[in-house]
DRENVEXGU-967108 format. One record per atom (N, C-alpha, C, O): residue number from 0; residue in one letter; x, y, z. Coordinates in steps of 0.001 Angstrom, whole numbers. Atoms other than C-alpha are relative to their C-alpha. Layout:
% residues N
sero	voti	xx	yy	zz
NUM	A	X	Y	Z
...
END
This chain:
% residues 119
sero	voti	xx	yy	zz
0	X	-94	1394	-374
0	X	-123132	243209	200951
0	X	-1330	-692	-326
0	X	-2422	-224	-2
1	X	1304	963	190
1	X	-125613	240556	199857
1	X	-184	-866	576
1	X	809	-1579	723
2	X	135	861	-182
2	X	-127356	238302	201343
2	X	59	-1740	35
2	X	-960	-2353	-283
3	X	-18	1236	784
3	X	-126474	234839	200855
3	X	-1097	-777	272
3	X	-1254	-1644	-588
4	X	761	1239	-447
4	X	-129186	232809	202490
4	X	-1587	782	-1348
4	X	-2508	-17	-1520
5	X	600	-99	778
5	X	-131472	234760	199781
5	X	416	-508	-1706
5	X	34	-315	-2861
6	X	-250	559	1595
6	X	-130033	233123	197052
6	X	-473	-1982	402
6	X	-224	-2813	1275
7	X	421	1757	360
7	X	-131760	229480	195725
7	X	1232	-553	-390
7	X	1012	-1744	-610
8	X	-1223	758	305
8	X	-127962	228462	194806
8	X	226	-558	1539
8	X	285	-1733	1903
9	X	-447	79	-1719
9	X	-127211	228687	198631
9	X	-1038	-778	495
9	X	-767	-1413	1515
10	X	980	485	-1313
10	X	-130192	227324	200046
10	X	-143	-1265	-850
10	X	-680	-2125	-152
11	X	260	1400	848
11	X	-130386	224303	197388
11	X	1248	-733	692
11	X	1115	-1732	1399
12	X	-1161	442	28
12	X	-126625	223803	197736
12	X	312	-483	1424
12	X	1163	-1372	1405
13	X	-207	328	-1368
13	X	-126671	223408	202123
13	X	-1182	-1010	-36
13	X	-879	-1768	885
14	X	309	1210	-141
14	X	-129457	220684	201649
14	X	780	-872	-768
14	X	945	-1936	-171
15	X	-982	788	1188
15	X	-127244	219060	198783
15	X	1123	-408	1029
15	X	1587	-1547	1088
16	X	-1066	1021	-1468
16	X	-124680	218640	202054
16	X	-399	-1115	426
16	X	132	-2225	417
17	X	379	1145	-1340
17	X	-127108	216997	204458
17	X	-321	-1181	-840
17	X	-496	-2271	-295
18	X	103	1516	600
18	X	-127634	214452	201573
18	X	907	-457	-487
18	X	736	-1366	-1299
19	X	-1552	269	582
19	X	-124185	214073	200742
19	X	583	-762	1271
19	X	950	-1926	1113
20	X	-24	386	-1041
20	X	-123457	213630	204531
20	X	-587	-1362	397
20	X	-3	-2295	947
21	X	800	1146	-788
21	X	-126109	211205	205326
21	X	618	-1433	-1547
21	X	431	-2571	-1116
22	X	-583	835	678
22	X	-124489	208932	202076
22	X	1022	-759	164
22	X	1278	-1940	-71
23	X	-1665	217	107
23	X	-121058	209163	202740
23	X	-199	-740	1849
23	X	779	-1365	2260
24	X	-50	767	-937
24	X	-122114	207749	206227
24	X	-444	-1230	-132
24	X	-503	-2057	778
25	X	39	1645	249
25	X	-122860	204743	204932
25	X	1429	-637	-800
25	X	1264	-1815	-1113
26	X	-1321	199	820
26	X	-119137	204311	203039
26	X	515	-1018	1481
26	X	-41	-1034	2579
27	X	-593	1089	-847
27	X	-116814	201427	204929
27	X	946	1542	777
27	X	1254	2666	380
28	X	258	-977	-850
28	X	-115945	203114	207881
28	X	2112	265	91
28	X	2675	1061	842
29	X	-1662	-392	-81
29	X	-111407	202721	206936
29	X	-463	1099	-1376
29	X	551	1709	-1713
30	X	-302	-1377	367
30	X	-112515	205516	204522
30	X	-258	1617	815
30	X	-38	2693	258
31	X	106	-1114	-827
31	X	-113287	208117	207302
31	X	812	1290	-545
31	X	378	2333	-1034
32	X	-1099	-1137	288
32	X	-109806	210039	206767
32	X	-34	-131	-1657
32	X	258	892	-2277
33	X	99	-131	2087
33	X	-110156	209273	202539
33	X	-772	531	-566
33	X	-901	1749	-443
34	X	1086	-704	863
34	X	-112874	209699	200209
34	X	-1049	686	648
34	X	-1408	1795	251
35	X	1128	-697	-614
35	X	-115774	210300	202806
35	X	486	1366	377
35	X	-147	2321	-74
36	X	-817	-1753	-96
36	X	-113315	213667	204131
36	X	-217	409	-937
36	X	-1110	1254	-1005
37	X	-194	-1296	1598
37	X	-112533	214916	200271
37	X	-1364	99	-563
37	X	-1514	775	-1580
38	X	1167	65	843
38	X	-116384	214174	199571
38	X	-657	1269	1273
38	X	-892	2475	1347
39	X	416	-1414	-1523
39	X	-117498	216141	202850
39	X	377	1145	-210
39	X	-484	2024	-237
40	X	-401	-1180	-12
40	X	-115340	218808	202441
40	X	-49	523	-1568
40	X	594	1561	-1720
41	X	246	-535	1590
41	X	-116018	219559	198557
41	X	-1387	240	171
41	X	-1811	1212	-453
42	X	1551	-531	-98
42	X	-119740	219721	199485
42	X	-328	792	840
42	X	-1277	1531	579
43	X	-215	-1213	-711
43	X	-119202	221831	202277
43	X	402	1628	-638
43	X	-193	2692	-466
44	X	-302	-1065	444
44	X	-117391	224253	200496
44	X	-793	629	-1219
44	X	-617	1836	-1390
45	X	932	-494	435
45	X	-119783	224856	198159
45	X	-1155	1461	308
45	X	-1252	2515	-321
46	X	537	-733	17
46	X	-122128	226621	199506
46	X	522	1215	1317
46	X	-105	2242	1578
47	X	-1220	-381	-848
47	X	-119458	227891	202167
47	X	394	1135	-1229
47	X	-19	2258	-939
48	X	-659	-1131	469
48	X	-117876	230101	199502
48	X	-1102	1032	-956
48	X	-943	2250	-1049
49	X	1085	-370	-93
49	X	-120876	230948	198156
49	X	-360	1614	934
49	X	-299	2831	756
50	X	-236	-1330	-1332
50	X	-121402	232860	201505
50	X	1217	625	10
50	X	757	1767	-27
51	X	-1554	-462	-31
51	X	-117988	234039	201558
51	X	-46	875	-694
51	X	296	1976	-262
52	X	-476	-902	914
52	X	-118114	235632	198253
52	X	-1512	1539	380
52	X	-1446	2763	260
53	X	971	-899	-59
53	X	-121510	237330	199054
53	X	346	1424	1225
53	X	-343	2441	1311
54	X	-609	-898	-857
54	X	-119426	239360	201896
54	X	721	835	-423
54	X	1394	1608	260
55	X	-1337	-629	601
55	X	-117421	240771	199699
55	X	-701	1453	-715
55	X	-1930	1501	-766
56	X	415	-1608	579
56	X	-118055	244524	198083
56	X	114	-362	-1354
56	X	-938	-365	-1994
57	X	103	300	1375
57	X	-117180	243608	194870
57	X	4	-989	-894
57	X	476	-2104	-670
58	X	422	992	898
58	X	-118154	242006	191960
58	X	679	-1143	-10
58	X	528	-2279	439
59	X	-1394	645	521
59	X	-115056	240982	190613
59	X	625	-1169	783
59	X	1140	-2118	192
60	X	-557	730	-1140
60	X	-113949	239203	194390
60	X	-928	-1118	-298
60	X	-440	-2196	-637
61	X	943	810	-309
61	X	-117837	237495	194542
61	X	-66	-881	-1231
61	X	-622	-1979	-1261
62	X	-26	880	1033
62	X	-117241	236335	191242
62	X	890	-1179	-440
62	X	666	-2020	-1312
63	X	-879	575	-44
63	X	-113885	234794	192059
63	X	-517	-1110	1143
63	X	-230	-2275	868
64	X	372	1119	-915
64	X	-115451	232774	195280
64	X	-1059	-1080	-981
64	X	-1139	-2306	-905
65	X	990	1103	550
65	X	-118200	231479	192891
65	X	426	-1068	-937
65	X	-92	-2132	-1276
66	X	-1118	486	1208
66	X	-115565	230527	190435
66	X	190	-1307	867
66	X	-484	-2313	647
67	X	-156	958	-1863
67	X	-114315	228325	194113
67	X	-874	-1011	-13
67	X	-649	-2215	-141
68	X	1800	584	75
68	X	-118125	227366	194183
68	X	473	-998	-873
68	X	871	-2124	-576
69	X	444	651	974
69	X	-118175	226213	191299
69	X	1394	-1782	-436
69	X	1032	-2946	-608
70	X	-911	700	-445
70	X	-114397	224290	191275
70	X	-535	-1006	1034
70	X	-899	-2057	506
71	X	648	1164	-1029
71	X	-115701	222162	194481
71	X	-886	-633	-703
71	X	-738	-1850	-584
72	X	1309	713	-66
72	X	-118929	221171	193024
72	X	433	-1143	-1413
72	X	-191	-2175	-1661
73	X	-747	612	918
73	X	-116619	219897	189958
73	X	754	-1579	704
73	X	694	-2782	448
74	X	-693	1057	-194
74	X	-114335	218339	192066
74	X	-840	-1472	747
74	X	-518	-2654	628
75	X	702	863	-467
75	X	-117009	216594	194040
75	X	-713	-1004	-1190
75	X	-468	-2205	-1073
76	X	166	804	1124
76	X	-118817	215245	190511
76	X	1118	-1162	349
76	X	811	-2317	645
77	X	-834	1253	447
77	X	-115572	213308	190332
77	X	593	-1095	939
77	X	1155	-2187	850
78	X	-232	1117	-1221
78	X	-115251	212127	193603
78	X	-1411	-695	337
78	X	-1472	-1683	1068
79	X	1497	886	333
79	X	-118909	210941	193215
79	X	158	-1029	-1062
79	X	-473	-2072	-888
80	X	-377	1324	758
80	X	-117590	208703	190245
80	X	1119	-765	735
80	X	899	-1973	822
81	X	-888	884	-783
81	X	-114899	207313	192089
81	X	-732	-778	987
81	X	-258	-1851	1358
82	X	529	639	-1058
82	X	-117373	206362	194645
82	X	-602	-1119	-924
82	X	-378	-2253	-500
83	X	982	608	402
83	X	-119637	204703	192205
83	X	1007	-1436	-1241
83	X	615	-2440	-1837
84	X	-1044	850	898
84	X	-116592	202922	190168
84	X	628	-744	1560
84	X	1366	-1715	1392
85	X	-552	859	-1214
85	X	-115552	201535	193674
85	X	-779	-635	1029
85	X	-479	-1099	2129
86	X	1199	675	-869
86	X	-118837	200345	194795
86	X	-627	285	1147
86	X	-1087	-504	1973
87	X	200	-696	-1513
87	X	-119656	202937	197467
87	X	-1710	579	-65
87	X	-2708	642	653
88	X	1346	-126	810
88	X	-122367	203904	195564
88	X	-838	-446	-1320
88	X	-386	-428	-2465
89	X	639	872	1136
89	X	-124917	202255	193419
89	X	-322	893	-794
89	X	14	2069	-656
90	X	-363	-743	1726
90	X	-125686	203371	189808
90	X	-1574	508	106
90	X	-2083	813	-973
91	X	1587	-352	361
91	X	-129569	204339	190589
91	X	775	1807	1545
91	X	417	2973	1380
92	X	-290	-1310	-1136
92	X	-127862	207155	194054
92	X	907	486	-1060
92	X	854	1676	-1369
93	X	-1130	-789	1025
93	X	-125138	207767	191479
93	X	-597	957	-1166
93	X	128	1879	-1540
94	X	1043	-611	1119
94	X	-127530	209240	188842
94	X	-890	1250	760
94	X	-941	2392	305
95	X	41	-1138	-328
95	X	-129210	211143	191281
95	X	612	1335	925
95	X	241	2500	1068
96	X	-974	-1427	-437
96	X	-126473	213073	193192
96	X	626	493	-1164
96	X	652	1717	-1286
97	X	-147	-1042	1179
97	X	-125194	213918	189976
97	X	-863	861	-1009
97	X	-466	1786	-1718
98	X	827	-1281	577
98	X	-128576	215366	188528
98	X	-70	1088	754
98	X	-184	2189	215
99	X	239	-1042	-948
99	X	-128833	217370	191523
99	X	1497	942	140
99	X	1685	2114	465
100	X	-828	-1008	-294
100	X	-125717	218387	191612
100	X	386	996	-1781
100	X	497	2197	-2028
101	X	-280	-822	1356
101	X	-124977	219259	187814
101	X	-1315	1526	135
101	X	-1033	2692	-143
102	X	949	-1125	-202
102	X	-128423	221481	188574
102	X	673	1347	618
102	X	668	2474	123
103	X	-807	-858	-618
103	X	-126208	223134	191356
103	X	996	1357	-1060
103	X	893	2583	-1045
104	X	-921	282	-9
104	X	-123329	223237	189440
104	X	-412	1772	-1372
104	X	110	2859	-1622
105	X	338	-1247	1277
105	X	-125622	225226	186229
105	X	-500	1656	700
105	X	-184	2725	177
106	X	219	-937	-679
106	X	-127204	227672	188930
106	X	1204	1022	558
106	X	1224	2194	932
107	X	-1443	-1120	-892
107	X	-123621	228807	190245
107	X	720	735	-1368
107	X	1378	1775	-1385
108	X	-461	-846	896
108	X	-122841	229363	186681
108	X	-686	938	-556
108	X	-262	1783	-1344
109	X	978	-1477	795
109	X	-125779	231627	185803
109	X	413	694	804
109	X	1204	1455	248
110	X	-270	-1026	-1061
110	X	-125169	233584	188855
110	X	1189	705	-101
110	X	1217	1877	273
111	X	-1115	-317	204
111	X	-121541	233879	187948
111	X	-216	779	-1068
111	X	234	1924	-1115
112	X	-169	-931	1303
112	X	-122240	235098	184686
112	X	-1144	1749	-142
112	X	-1056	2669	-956
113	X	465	-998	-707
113	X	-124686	237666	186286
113	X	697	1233	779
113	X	435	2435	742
114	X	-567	-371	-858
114	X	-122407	238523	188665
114	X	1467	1468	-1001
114	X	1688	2675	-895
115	X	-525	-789	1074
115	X	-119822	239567	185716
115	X	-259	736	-1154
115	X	614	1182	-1899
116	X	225	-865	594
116	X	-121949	241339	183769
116	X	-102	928	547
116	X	-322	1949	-103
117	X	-63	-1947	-1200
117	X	-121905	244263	186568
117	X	756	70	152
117	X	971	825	1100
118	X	-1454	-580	-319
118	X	-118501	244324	186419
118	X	80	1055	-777
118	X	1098	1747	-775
END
């Protein structure tokens, strides 16, 4: 079993929440149950499966949660343009949750491809 909180994907990716969080609390407050939820819970799960997969014995499984990982941090990208095409977010925050997160997004794929070369 590995550690997850020793990995820089994991520990980048749970501050990448609390600034995702503290954003999406500024959104008009009839999106609660809409975009701010599917944006919350795609950045959550991030580094959520992350941990998940690091519980796992084998490769093959930890490589399938990062796969997960990596899916969320996708789907969030695009619910970060929707925000910014609907005026939730301006085009200077929009630029940088998506450098930070594409950073994420390249870290979960080195790790992945790490992960499957010990298969």
């Amino acid at each position: 079993m590995r550690n997850f909180r020793d990995l820089e994907v994991w520990q980048s990716s749970v501050l990448f929440v609390k600034k995702i969080y503290i954003i999406t609390s500024t959104f008009p407050k009839e999106e609660k149950y809409g975009l701010v939820s599917q944006i919350n819970r795609c950045a959550v799960s991030i580094p959520s499966n992350i941990a998940e997969g690091c519980s796992r014995t084998s490769q093959k499984v930890f490589s399938r949660f990062l796969q997960i990982s990596l899916g969320s941090a996708f789907e969030l990208e695009t619910q970060i343009e929707i925000a910014k095409e609907i005026g939730f977010v301006d085009v200077t925050l929009h630029l940088e949750i998506i450098t930070e997160l594409n950073v994420i997004q390249k870290r979960i794929q080195s790790l992945k491809k790490y992960v499957d070369s010990k298969v």
